[in-house]
N, C-alpha and C positions, 0 to 999 in steps of 0.2 A: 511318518505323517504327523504335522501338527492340528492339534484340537483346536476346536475354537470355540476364544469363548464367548459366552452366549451375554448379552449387555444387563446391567442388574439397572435399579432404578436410581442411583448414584450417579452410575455415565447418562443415563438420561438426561436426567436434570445437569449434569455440566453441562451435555453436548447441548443442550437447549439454550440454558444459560449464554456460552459461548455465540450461540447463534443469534440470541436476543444484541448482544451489544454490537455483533457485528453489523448488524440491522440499523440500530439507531446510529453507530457511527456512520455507515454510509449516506442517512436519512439527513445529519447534521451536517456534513459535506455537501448534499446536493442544496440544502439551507443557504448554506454559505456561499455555494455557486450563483444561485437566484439572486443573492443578495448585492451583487457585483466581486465579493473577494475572495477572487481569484489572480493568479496571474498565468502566463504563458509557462510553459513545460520546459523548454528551452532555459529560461529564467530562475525556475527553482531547480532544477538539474544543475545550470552552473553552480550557486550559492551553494548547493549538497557539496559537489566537488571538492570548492575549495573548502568548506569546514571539516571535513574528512581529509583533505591534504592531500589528494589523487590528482595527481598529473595529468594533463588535457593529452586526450591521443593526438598522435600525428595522422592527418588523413589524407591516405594516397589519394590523388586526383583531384584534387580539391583544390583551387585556384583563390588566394584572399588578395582583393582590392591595394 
């Protein structure tokens, strides 16, 4: 059986901490959404792709112009 252990006031204050930035990063995302800059998913998913060097899938059934 493993013990557990019980949080001292160290992991508090990280897990807090932790949770404060993740707060304000989200908060300065939704800033930057309101603010017009954004762009489509599609859009930054390609650019991701290629600066990582991954290969576009092949997709069954999928019919291009």
């Amino acid at each position: 059986m493993s013990k557990r252990v019980k949080p001292n006031d160290s992991n508090k204050d990280s897990s807090h901490h932790e949770r404060a930035e993740a707060v304000a990063a989200i908060l300065k995302g939704m800033e930057s959404f309101e603010r017009g800059e954004s762009r489509p998913v599609r859009e930054a998913l390609e650019e991701l792709r290629k600066k990582l060097g991954i290969i576009k899938p092949h997709r069954l059934g999928r019919r291009t112009a």
